[in-house]
ROLOZA-447750 format. One record per residue (C-alpha): residue number from 1; residue in one letter; x, z, y. Coordinates in nm, 3 decimals, decimal comma, always signed. Example, Ala and Ser with C-alpha at 12.3 -4.5 7.8 and 13.67 -1.06 7.14 Angstrom:
<sites>
{1; A; {+1,230; +0,780; -0,450}};
{2; S; {+1,367; +0,714; -0,106}};
</sites>
This chain:
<sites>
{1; X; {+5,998; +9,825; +11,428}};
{2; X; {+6,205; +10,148; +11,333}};
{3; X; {+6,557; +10,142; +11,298}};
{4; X; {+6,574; +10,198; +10,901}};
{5; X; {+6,292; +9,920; +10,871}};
{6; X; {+6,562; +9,680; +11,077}};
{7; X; {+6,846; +9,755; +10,861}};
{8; X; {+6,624; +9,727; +10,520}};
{9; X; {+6,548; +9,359; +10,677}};
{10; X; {+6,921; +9,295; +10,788}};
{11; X; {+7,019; +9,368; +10,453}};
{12; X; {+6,796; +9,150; +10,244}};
{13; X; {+6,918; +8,852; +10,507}};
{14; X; {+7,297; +8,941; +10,444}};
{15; X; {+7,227; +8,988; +10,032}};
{16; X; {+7,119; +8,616; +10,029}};
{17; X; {+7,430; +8,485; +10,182}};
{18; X; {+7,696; +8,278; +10,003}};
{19; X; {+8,021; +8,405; +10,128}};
{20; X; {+8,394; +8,428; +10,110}};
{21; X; {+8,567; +8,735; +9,963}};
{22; X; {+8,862; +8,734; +10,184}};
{23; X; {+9,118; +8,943; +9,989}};
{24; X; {+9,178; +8,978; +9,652}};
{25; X; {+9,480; +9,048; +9,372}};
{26; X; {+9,249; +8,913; +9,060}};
{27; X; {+9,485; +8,655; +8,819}};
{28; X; {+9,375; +8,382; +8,594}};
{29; X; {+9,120; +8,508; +8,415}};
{30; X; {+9,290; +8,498; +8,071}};
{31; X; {+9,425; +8,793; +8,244}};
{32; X; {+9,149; +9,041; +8,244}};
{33; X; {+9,086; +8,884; +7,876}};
{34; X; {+9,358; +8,995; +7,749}};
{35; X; {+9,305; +9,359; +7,865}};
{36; X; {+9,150; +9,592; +7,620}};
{37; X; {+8,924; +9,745; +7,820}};
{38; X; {+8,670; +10,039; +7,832}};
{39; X; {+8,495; +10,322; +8,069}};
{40; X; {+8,836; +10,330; +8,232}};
{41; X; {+8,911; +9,987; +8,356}};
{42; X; {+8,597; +10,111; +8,585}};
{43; X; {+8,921; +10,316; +8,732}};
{44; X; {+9,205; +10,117; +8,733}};
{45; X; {+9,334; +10,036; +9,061}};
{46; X; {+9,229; +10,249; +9,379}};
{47; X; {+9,050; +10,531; +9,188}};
{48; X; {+9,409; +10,611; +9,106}};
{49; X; {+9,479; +10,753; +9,429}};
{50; X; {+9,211; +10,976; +9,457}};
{51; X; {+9,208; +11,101; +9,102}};
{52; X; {+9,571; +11,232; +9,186}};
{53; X; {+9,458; +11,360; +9,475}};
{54; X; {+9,268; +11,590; +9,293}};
{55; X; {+9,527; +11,688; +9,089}};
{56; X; {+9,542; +11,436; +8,789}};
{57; X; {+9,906; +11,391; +8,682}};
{58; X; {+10,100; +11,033; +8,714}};
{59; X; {+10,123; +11,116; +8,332}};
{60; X; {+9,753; +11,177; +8,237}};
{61; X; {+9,633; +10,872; +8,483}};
{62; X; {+9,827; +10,643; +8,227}};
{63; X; {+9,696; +10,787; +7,957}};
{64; X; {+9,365; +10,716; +8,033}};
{65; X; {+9,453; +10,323; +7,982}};
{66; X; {+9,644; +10,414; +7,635}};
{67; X; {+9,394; +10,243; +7,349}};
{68; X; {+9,619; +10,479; +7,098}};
{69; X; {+9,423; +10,743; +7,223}};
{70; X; {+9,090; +10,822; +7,109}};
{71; X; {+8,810; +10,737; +7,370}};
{72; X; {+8,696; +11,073; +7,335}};
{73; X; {+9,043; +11,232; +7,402}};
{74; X; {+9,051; +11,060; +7,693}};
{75; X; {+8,746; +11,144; +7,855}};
{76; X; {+8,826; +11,530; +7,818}};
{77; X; {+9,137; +11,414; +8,024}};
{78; X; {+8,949; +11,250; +8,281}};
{79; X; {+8,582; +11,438; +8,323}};
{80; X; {+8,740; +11,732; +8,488}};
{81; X; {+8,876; +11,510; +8,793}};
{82; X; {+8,585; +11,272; +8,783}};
{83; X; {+8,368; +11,534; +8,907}};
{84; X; {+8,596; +11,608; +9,170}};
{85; X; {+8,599; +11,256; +9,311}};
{86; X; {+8,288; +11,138; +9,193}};
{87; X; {+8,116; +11,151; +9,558}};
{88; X; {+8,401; +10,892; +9,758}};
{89; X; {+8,357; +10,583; +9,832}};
{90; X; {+8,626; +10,413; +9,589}};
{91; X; {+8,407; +10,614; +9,329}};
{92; X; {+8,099; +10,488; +9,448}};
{93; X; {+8,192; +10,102; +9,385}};
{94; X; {+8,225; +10,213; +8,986}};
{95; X; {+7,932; +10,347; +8,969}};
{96; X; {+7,755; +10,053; +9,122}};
{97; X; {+7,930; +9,783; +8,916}};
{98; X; {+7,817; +10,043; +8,595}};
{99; X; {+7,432; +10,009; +8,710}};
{100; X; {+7,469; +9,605; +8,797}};
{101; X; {+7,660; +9,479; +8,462}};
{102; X; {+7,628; +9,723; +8,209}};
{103; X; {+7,277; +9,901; +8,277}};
{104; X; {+7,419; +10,249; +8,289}};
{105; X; {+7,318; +10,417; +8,656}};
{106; X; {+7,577; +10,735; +8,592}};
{107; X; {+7,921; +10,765; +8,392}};
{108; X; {+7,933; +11,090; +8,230}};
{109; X; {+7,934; +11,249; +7,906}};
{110; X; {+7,601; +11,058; +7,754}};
{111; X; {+7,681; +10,738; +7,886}};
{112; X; {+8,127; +10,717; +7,898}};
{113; X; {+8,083; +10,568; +7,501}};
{114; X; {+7,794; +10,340; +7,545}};
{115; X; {+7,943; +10,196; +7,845}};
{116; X; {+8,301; +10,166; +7,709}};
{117; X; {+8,079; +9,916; +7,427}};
{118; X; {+7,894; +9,729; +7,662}};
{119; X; {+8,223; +9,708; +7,853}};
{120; X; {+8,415; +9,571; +7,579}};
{121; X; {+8,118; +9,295; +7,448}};
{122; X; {+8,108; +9,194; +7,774}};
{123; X; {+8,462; +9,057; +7,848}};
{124; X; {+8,466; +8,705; +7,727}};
{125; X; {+8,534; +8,372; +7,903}};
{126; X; {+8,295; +8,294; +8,202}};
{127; X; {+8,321; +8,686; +8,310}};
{128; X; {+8,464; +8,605; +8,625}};
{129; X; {+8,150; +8,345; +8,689}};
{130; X; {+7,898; +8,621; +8,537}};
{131; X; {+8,071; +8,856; +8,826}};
{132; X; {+8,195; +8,617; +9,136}};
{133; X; {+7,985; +8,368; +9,167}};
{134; X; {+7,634; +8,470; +8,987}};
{135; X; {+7,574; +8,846; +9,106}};
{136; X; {+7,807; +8,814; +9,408}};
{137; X; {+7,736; +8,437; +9,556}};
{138; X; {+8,104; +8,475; +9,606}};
{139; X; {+8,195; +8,082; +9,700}};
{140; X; {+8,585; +8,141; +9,687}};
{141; X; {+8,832; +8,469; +9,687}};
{142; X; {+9,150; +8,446; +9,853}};
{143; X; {+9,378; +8,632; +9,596}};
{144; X; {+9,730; +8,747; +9,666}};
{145; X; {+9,934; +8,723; +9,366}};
{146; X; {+10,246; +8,914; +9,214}};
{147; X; {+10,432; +8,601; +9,126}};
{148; X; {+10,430; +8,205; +9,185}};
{149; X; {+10,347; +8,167; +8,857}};
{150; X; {+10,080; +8,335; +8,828}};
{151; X; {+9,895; +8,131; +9,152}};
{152; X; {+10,019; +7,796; +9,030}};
{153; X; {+9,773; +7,880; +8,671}};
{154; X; {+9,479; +7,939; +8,898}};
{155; X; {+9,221; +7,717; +8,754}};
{156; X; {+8,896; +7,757; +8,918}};
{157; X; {+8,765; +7,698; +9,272}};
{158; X; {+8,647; +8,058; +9,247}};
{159; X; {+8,961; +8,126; +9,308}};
{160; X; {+9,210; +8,025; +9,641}};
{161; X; {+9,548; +8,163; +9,616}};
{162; X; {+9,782; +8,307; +9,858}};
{163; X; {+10,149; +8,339; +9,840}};
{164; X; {+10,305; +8,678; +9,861}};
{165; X; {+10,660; +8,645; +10,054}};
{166; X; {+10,943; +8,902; +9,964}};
{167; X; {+11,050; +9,171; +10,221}};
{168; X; {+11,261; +9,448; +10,243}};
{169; X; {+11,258; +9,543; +9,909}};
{170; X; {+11,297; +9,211; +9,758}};
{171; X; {+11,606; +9,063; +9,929}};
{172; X; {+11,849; +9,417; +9,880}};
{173; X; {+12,127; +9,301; +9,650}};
{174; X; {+12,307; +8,967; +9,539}};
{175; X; {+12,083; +8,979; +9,147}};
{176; X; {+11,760; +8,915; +9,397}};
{177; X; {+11,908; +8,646; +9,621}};
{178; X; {+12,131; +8,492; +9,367}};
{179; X; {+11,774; +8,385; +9,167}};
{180; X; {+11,491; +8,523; +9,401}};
{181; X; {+11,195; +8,656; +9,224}};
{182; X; {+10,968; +8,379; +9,402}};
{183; X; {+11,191; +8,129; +9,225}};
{184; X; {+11,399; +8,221; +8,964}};
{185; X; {+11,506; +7,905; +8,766}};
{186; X; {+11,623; +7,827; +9,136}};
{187; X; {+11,986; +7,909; +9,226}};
{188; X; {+12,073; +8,028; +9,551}};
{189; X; {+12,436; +8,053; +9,745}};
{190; X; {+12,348; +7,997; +10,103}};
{191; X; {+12,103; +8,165; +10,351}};
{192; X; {+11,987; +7,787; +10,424}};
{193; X; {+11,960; +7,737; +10,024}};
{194; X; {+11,742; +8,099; +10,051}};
{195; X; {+11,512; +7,990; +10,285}};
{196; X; {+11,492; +7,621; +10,190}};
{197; X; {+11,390; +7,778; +9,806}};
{198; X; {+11,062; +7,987; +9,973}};
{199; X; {+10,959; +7,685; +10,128}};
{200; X; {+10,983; +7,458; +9,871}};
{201; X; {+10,823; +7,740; +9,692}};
{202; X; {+10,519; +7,758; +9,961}};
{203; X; {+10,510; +7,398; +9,942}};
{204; X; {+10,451; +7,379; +9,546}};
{205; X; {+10,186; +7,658; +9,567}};
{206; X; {+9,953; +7,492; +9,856}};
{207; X; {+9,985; +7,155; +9,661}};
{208; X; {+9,776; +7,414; +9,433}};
{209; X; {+9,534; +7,544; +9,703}};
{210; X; {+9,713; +7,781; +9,839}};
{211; X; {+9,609; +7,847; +10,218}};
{212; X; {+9,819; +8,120; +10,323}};
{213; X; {+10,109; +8,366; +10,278}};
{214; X; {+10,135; +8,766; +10,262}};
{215; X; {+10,334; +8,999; +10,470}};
{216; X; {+10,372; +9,339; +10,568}};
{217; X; {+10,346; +9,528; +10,900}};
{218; X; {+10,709; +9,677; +10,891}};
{219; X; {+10,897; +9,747; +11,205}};
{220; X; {+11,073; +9,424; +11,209}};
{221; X; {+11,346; +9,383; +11,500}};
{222; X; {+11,422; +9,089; +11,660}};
{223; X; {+11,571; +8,803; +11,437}};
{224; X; {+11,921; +8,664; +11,456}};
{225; X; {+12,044; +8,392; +11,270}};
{226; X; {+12,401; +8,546; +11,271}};
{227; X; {+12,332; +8,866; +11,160}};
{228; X; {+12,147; +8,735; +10,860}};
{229; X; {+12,381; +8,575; +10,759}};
{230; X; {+12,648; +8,832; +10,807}};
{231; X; {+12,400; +9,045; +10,558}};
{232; X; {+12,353; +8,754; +10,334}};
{233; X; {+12,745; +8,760; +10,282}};
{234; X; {+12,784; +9,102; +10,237}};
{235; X; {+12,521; +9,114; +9,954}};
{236; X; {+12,688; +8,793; +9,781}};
{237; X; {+13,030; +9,005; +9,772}};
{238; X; {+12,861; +9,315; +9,576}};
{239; X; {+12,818; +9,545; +9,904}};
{240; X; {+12,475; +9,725; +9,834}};
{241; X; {+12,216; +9,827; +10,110}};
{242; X; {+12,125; +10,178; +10,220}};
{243; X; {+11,762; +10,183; +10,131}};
{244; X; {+11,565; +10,435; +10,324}};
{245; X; {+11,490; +10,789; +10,166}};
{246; X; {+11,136; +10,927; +10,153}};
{247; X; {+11,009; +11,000; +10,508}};
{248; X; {+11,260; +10,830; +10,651}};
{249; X; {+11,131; +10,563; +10,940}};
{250; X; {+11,404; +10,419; +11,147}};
{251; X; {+11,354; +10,063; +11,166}};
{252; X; {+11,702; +9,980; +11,047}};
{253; X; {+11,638; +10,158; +10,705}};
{254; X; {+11,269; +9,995; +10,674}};
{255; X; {+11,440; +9,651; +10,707}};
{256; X; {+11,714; +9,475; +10,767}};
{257; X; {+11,838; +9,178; +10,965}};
{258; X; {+11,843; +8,925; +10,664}};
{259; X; {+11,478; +8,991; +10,637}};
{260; X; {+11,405; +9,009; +10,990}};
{261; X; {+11,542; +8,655; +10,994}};
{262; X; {+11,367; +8,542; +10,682}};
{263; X; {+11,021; +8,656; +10,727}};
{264; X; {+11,034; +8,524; +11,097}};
{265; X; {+11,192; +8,192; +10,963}};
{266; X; {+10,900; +8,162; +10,732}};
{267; X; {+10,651; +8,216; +10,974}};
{268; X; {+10,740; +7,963; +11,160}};
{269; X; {+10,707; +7,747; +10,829}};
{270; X; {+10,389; +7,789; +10,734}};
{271; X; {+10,274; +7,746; +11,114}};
{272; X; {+10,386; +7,452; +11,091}};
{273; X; {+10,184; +7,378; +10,747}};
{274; X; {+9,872; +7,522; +10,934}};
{275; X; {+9,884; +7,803; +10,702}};
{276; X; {+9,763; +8,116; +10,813}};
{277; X; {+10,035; +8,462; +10,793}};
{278; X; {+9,816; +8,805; +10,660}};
{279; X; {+9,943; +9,091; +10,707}};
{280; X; {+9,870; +9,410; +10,502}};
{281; X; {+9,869; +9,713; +10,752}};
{282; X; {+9,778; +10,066; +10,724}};
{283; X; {+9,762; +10,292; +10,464}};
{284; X; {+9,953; +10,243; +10,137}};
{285; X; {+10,178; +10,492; +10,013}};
{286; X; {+10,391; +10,619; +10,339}};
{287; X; {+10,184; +10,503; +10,590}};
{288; X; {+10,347; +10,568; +10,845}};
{289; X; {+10,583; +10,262; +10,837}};
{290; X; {+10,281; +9,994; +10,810}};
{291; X; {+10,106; +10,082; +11,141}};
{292; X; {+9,958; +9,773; +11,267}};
{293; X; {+10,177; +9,788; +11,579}};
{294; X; {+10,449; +9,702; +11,422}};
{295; X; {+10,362; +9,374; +11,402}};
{296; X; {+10,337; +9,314; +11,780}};
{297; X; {+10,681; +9,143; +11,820}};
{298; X; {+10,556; +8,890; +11,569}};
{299; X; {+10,284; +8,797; +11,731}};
{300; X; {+10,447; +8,709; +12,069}};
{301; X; {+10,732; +8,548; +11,895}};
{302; X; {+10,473; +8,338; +11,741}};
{303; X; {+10,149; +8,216; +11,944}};
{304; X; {+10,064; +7,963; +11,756}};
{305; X; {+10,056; +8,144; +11,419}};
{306; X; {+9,738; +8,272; +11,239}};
{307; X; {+9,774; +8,665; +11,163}};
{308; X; {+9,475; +8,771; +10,976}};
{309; X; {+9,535; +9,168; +11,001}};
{310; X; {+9,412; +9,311; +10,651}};
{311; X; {+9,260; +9,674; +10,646}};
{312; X; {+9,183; +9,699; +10,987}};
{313; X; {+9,486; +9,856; +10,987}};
{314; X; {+9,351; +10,180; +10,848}};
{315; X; {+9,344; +10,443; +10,979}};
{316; X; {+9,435; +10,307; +11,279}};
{317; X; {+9,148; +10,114; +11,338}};
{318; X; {+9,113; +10,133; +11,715}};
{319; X; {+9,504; +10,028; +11,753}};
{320; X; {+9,411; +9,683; +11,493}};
{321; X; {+9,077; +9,646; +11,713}};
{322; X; {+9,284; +9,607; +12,035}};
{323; X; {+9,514; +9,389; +11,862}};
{324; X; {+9,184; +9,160; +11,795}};
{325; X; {+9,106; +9,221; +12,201}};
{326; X; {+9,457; +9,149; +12,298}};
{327; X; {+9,591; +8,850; +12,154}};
{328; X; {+9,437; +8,546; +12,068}};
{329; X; {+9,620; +8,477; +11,777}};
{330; X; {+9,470; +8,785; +11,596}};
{331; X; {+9,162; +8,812; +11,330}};
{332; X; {+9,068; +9,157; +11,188}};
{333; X; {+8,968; +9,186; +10,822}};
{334; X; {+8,782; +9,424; +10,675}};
{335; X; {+8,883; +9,405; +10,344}};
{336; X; {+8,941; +9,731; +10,102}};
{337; X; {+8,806; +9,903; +10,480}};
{338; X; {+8,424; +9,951; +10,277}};
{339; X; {+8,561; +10,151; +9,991}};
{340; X; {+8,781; +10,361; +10,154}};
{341; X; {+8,533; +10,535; +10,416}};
{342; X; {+8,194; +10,401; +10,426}};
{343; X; {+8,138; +10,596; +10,741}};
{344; X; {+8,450; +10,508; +10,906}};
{345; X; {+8,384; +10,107; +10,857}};
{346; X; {+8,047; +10,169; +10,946}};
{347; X; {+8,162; +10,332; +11,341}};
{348; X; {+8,484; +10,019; +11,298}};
{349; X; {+8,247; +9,805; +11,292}};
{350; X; {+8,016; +9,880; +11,552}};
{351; X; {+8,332; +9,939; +11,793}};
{352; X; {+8,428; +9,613; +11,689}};
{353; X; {+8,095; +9,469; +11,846}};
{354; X; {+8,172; +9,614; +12,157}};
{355; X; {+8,580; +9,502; +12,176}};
{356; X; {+8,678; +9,168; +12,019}};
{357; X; {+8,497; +8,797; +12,034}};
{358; X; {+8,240; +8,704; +11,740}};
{359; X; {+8,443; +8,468; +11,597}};
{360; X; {+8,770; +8,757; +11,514}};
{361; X; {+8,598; +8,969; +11,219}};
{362; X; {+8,632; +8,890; +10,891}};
{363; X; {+8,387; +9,112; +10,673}};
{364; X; {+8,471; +9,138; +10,305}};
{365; X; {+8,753; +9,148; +10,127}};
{366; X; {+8,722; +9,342; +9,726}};
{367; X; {+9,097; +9,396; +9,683}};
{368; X; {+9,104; +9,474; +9,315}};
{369; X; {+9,297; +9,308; +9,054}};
{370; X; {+9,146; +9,360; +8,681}};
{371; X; {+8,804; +9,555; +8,695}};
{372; X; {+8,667; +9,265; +8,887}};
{373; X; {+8,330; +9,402; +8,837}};
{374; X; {+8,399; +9,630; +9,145}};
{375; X; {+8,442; +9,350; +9,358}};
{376; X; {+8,009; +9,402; +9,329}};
{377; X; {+8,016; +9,724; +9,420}};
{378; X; {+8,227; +9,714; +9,701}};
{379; X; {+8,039; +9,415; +9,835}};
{380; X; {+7,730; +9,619; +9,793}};
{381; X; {+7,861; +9,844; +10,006}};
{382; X; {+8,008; +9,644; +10,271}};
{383; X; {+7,649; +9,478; +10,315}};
{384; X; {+7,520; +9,812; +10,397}};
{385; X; {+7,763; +9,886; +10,621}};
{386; X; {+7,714; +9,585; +10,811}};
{387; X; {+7,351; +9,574; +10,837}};
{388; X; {+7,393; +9,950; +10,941}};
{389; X; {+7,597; +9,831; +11,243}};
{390; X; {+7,379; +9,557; +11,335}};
{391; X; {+7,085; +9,727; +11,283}};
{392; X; {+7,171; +10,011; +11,580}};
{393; X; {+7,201; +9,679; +11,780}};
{394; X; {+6,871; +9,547; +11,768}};
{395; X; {+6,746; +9,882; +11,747}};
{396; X; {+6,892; +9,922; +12,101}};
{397; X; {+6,734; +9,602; +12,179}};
{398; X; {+7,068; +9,447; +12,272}};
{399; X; {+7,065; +9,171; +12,029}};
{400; X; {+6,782; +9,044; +11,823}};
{401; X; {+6,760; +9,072; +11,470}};
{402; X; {+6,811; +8,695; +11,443}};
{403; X; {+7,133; +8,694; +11,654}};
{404; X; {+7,228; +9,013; +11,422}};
{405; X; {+7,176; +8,795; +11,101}};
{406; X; {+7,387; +8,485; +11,250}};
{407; X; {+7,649; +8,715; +11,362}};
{408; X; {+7,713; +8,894; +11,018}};
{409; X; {+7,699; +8,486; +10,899}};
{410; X; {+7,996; +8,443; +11,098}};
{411; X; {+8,186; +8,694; +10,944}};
{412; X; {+8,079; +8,662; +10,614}};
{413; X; {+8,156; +8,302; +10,618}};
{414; X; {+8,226; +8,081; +10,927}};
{415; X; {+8,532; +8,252; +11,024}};
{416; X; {+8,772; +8,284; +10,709}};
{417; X; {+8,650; +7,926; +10,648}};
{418; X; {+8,768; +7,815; +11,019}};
{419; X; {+9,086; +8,095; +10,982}};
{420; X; {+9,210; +7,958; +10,670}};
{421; X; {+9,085; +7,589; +10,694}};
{422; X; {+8,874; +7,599; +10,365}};
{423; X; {+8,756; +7,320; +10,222}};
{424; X; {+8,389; +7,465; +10,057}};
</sites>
């Protein structure tokens, strides 16, 4: 059998699957209800960054969400950048979830009003079914949420919240201790009354479902108690924190003790819960202080943890990978990795094969928040790249195409259901 006749047959397999969408941001879905929504929404979220890349102005990008405007006003706004980044693969995802749900198999100047209709008629109660469960076979997403609140309305089994934990951002001045945004009815005075609030907090939230927390690979230093404290104080008596300027990386401007202390403090919590810690690595914004390495110190401090290491830590996939080969503690996730570079997850992935045990890989994770639609097209696309992989394997005669399909099984589902101890 050819090659392309093995992947067309390892992709059928993998398109039957039931699986679990491993990362998420998407809210109760009175949330995406309560968006007016159009062509657009199609590029909310990560189409941002390349549409800016090609020039588009912070300005014009929100105008292209701002129903004051005509539709067709808009569009002139947009078409000139659309055919710039028409051909990536954040693009691609659109386009896809335009075909699937709405019939239309291009967005341009015929189809951008149509579309924006069939959008709109379209969003009413059940849309997350119509999109998660029926056209994906999406059992459950994990979804990382901007506040507590917002995870403890989750309603449906569709959905399995995690709980984001504050960083160095987050605990910078007295206003943010003093009521922390993961609790702020709660009242804070101590560093013992700080930490006793997140787990209380943590607590409430998996009494909900929740089956994890949410970090981020900073360059954390090693955590003292008394140095935490001695920040903690300085905050409560008005002293403000130097905050890092743009491109600057030294660790003591990227964090500081108090969270050092915290984050480790709570990682040692939700161990103890049998939680499991992700981590976001890689590329956001400046980069360059989310390399996956960073997190290294963490995972010796903590054996026993779960660190489920989002992105693949793109673009430094081969440094995540050997995280995966070095330390048993370690899974790799490949969520948001399909719609950033088809061709790079495709090459991950087959490295990936070759470097870290079966049960480590995690395959699919959408990452989007409000045009849940994509989560289709991005799936779509992580299927392909998959059975791509695989499909060079048997090719190569080193596996056959039934170990290929039980191995992309494991990803798709045995593993984040043994990594986060679902209950499906």
């Amino acid at each position: 059998m050819s090659y392309p006749e093995i992947e067309k047959q390892l992709l059928a397999a993998i398109s039957e699957f039931e699986i679990i969408d491993c990362h998420e941001h998407i809210g109760p879905e009175k949330s995406r209800l309560d968006t007016e929504v159009d062509v657009f929404t199609l590029f909310y979220h990560y189409t941002k960054g390349d549409l800016m890349a090609a020039g588009m102005s912070e300005e014009q990008y929100k105008s292209l969400f701002d129903h004051s405007i005509p539709l067709d006003k808009r569009w002139d706004v947009f078409k000139p950048y659309w055919e710039q980044i028409r051909w990536t693969s954040y693009s691609r995802a659109a386009l896809l979830a335009a075909e699937k749900f709405y019939g239309f198999d291009d967005i341009n100047k015929e189809t951008y009003e149509p579309l924006s209709k069939a959008i709109k008629e379209a969003n009413t109660p059940g849309i997350y079914e119509r999109v998660l469960r029926d056209a994906c076979n999406i059992r459950t997403s994990l979804t990382t949420l901007d506040s507590v609140s917002e995870a403890m309305r989750i309603d449906t089994p569709l959905l399995t919240p995690l709980v984001w934990i504050p960083s160095y951002n987050t605990l910078t001045s007295w206003e943010k201790l003093h009521h922390p945004v993961f609790a702020p009815e709660a009242t804070v005075n101590t560093l013992d009354d700080l930490l006793d609030c997140m787990k209380q907090t943590i607590l409430k939230v998996k009494a909900r479902g929740a089956v994890g927390i949410k970090t981020t690979s900073y360059p954390y230093r090693e955590p003292s108690r008394k140095q935490a404290e001695e920040v903690f104080n300085d905050l409560k008596n008005g002293k403000l924190l130097k905050m890092p300027e743009p491109g600057e990386l030294a660790p003591h401007l990227t964090s500081n003790a108090l969270v050092d202390y915290f984050v480790d403090e709570i990682i040692s919590f939700v161990t103890e819960q049998d939680m499991t810690v992700a981590v976001h690595t890689g590329y956001w914004g400046d980069f360059r202080k989310l390399d996956p390495l960073h997190i290294i110190p963490m995972l010796q401090r903590h054996p026993n943890a779960r660190f489920d290491i989002f992105h693949l830590g793109f673009p430094w996939v081969r440094e995540a990978l050997m995280l995966g080969k070095g330390f048993p503690n370690v899974w790799l996730n490949l969520c948001w990795t399909h719609i950033i570079s088809q061709k790079m997850a495709t090459s991950a992935i087959k490295e990936a094969i070759d470097l870290i045990p079966a049960n480590k890989m995690l395959a699919f994770g959408g990452d989007y928040h409000i045009p849940v639609e994509k989560v289709y097209g991005h799936l779509v696309m992580a299927r392909e790249d998959i059975a791509k992989a695989l499909a060079e394997r048997v090719a190569e005669k080193q596996m056959t195409e039934s170990q290929a399909i039980d191995l992309a099984h494991k990803w798709f589902w045995d593993n984040p259901v043994e990594l986060y101890r679902l209950k499906v």
